[in-house]
N, C-alpha and C positions, 0 to 999 in steps of 0.2 A: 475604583480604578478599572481599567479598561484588561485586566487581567484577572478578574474575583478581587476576593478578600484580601486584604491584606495576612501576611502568615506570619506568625510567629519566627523567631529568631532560629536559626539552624542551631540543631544541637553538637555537631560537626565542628571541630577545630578548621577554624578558614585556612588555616597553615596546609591542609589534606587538601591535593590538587583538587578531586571533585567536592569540596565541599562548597557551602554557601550557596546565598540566594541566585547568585548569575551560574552557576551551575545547574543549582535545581532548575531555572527556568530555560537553559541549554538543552539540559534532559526532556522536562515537557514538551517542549517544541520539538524535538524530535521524537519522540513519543506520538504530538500529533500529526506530522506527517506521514510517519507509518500507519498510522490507522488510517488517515484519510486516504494513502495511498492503494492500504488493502482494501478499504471500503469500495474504492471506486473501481478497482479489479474485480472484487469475489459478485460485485451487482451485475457490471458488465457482462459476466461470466454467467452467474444463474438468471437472467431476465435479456439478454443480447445471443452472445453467445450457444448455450446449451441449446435453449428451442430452438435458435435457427442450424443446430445440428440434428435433432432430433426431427424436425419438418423434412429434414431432405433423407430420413431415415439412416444417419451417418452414423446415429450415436443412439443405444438404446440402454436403458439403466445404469449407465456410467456416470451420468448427470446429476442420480441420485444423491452416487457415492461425493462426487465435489460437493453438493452443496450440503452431505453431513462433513465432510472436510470445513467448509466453511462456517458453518457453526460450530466445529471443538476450536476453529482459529479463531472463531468473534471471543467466544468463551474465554478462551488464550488471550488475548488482547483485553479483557475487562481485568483479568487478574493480573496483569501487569501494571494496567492503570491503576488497578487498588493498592497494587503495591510502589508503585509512584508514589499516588495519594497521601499514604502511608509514611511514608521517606522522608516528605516536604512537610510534613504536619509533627513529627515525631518531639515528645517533648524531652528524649533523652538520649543518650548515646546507645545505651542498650536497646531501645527501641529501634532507632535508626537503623543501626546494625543488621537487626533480626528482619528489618524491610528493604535494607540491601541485599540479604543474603534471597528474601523471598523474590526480592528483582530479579536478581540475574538470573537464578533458579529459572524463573519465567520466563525468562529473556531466551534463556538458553532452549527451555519446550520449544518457544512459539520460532524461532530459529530455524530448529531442527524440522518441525511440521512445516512450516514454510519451505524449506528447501527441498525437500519430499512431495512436497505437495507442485513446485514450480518444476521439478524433474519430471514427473509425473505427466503432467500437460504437455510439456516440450515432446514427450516419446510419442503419447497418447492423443493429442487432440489435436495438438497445432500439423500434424497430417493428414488428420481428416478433413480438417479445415480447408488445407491448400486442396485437396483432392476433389470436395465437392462441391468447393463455390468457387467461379469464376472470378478472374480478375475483378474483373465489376462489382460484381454481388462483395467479393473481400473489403472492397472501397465503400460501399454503399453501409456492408455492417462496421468499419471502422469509422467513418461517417457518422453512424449513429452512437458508438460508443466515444466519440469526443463530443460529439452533441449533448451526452447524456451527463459527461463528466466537468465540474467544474470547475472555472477559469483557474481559481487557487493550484485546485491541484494539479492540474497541467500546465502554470507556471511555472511550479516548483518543480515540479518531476521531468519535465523535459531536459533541462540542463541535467541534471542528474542523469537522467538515462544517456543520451550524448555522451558522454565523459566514459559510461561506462561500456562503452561500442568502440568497436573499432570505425575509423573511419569511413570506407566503407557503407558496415552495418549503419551508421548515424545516417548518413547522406540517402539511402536507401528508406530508411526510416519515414525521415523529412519528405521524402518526396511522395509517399504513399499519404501521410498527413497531408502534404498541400494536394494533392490530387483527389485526397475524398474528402476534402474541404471547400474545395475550389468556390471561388464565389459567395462565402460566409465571411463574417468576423474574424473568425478565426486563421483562416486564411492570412487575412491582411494583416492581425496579429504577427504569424507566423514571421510574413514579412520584416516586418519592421526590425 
């Protein structure tokens, strides 16, 4: 099947809102968009972003500290998966249990580091940012980190982010996309 293996039966009473197999695969699915979400952020970030703050000397050793930030978040993110993994494979209730509790447990770290780590940015970079790249240059490097980022996950994530912007901020957004897009795929994507 076009999903793995086939899994064994939940060990979960289907009567339990989240139990069963259309649940577990609710869950994975959004499991993989988080990660693919962060994946395409923490790259843009350590290979886009950081050097072209450090080239215009904006940002010296700070860069470090995010990208061991984003290693305890990858680290974070694999033990969540394991304990996914775990969840969906369980051959008993007790078991299941004990990879729930390890989920949320997870769920709740990578949360919190996340939201420490996105405050973080907001004080810290996204001002240096505006400070020492021009309009241009800002268009040219978000240019390249939608270039770099894949169609999936800029499907998926744009409505999402949209929705969570004021209108305004969304339309302001869009228009920075279509302008350091301009004349690409993506672009006309945009369009449609």
């Amino acid at each position: 099947s076009p999903d793995g293996p086939p899994r064994p039966a939940s060990p979960l009473p289907p009567s339990l809102p989240l139990a069963g197999p259309a649940a577990m695969r609710r869950l994975e699915g959004r499991f993989r968009f988080l990660k693919a979400v962060y994946t395409a952020h923490s790259e843009a970030e350590d290979e886009i972003v950081f050097p072209a703050l450090e080239a215009k000397e904006a940002l010296r050793r700070v860069s470090h500290a995010y990208a061991l930030d984003h290693a305890r978040e990858e680290a974070m993110l694999a033990g969540v998966g394991a304990s996914l993994a775990r969840l969906g494979s369980s051959p008993d209730l007790g078991s299941a249990r004990a990879a729930a509790r390890d989920l949320a447990s997870g769920t709740a770290a990578l949360r919190a580091s996340l939201e420490t780590h996105v405050t973080a940015e907001e004080r810290e970079l996204w001002p240096l940012f505006a400070e020492n790249f021009s309009a241009a240059e800002q268009e040219a490097l978000v240019g390249v980190i939608v270039g770099r980022t894949g169609a999936e996950v800029l499907a998926a994530t744009l409505p999402w982010v949209v929705a969570a912007t004021t209108p305004d901020e969304a339309a302001a957004m869009m228009g920075s996309l279509r302008s350091a897009t301009r004349g690409t795929a993506f672009d006309e994507w945009l369009a449609s």
